[in-house]
C-alpha positions, 0 to 999 in steps of 0.5 A: 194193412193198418188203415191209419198207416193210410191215413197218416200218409195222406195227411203228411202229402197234405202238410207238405202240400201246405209249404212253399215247395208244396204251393209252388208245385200247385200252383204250376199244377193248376196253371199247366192244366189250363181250362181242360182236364182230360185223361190225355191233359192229365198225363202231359201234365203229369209227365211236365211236373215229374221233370222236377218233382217226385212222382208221389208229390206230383200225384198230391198237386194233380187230385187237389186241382181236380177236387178244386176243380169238382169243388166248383159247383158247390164253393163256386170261386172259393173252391179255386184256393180251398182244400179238399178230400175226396171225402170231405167235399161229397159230404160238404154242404153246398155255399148258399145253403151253409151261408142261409144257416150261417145268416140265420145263426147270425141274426141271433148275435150268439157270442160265439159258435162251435161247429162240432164234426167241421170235416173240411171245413165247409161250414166253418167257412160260412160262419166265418163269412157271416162275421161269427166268432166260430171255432171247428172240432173233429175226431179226423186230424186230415179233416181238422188240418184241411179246415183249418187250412181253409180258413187261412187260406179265405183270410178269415177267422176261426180255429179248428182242433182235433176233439171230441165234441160229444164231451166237450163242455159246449158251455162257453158256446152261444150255439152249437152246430152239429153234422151228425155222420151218416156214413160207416165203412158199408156206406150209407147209413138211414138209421137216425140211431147209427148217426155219428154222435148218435141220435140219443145226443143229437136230442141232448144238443137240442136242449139247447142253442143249436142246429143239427143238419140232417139227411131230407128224409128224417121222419117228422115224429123224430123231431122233438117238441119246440124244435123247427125242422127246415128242409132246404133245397137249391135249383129244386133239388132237396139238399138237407134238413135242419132242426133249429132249437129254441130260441133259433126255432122260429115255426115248426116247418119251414120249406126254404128254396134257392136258385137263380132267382135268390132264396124263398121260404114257406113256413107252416103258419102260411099253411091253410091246414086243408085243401079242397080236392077237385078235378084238374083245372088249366095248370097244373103245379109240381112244389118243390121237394123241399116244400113236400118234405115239409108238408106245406103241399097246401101252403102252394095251393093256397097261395096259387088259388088252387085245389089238390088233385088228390088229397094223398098226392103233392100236385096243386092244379087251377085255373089260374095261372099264379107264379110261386117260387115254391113249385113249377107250373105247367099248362095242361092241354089234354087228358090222355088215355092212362092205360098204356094201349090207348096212351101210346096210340095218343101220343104216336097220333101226336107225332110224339118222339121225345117224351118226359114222363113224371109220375107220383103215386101211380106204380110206373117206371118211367125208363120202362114205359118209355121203352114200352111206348117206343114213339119215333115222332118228331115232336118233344112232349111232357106227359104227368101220371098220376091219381086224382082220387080213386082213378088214374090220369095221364095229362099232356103238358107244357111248362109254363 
């Protein structure tokens, strides 16, 4: 069978999706389905909408009210009048991070912007929202057609077109953002060189005014001279990296955290470049993992007054009980025995039951030990593995 028969398929449901008949049969779908999506929700709706509609048109109204509905957690109430693909909303960039990149974008007062591989349209909808005359450009028509939809949809401005951005002339364009695909029809893809555009143009686009948003995991001697590298994560989870070029390059590290508290952002020039390695002290801190990818782990220590417990592994300990937002901090009650034997006899001492195990840079698979362990205590505990210098250590904590 063709793929693009497929493709072309799905983009015709979505154009007739986009009339008056198509939006009245949505909006029955999303009022029908109410505050609940179960298996049974879904075929009571179902068999309410094919009294009026054709069984194919129903399908279309039903998948686009569950991908607002998942789209939730990364759009929040915009998702509620947004389009999406399946596709395109696992590879969209969470609102606040596309909203700091369009912030910082706009702080530069660029005459105008190209997103180049705009998929749905995620970040199109930022830069749109931060004021920017921006426009979208991509291979995939359905992509080009949900963004644009996107855009009309949130009232805003901008434009979106099928194109090839890897030959356009980017000229005219105060900064180009790019979204290098790392995705092929096996999956994921790790290699920066199987990127789509490729990573040869990625750092042809870096010559100039431009972000280039990419996997956390992309190694620190692939990014070029003058270029910041950001690592950005939301409620602790590493979602992305950017390289910034000059003149949008500010540093050349940069750890930026989100949550419910607003956003915070470390850069290397708060970095001391050294800590001291001592024994742990009463707290101990775990940094975020925007914060380790950047390599700011000492920044932490300084700002809390501590020390590393090993200079290869990212925990901060002191005595101190400072408050960053770039790491959590627990209280350390005991050191435990590290070996297995002895650490399980402690923890059944303990009337321990419910055991959270962290680890860094000691050989343990959680899950594992736990099973090994199998405490049936009445007590919840927090137990960290792992090395301070040459030997192994097992601390008993309580977050703070």
């Amino acid at each position: 069978m063709d793929p693009s028969a497929g493709s072309g398929h799905r983009l015709e449901s979505l154009r007739w999706l986009l009339t008056l008949e198509g939006q009245h049969l949505l909006q029955r779908a999303t009022s029908l389905y109410g505050g609940s999506d179960t298996a049974a929700d879904a075929m009571r709706v179902g068999a309410l909408l094919r009294k009026d509609a054709a069984p194919e048109r129903v399908a279309v109204a039903m998948t686009q009210v569950r991908l607002r509905r998942q789209a939730t957690s990364k759009f929040g109430p915009l998702a509620e009048r947004m389009y999406f693909t399946p596709e395109g909303l696992e590879q969209a960039t969470r609102l606040q991070v596309a909203d700091h990149r369009a912030a910082r974008i706009a702080a530069a007062e660029p005459g105008s912007v190209l997103d180049l591989g705009c998929g749905v349209g995620g970040d199109l909808v930022a830069l749109a929202r931060a004021g920017l005359t921006s426009a979208g450009v991509d291979l995939d028509e359905e992509r080009v057609t949900v963004a644009a939809a996107n855009l009309s949809a949130l009232g805003l401005g901008g434009a979106a077109q099928v194109a090839d951005g890897t030959v356009l002339d980017l000229s005219p364009f105060g900064v180009v953002f790019a979204d290098p695909s790392r995705r092929n029809p096996r999956g994921r893809v790790f290699d920066p060189d199987s990127y789509s555009p490729t990573w040869s143009f990625v750092e042809h686009l870096l010559r100039r005014p431009s972000c280039v948003k990419l996997a956390p995991g992309i190694p620190h001697e692939l990014i070029p001279d003058g270029v910041e590298a950001e690592w950005v994560s939301v409620d602790g989870e590493v979602k992305e990296a950017a390289l910034w070029a000059s003149p949008l390059a500010v540093t050349r590290r940069r750890a930026t955290v989100i949550g419910s508290r607003g956003l915070a952002t470390l850069t290397d020039e708060q970095d001391p470049g050294a800590a001291p390695v001592r024994p742990v002290g009463r707290y101990l801190y775990e940094p975020d993992g925007a914060v380790i990818r950047a390599g700011l782990v000492t920044a932490v220590a300084e700002a809390v007054g501590g020390w590393l417990l090993d200079e290869h592994i990212a925990y901060v300990t002191g005595d101190r009980p400072g408050r960053t937002p770039f790491a959590r901090r627990y209280e350390v009650l005991e050191e435990l025995p590290f070996r297995e034997k002895p650490l399980r006899a402690a923890l059944r001492a303990r009337n321990v039951g419910r055991l959270t195990i962290k680890k860094r840079g000691v050989h343990v698979v959680p899950e594992d030990l736990r099973r090994r362990l199998d405490l049936h205590g009445e007590t919840e505990a927090t137990v960290v593995l792992t090395r301070a210098g040459a030997k192994g250590t097992a601390l008993l904590v309580r977050r703070d």
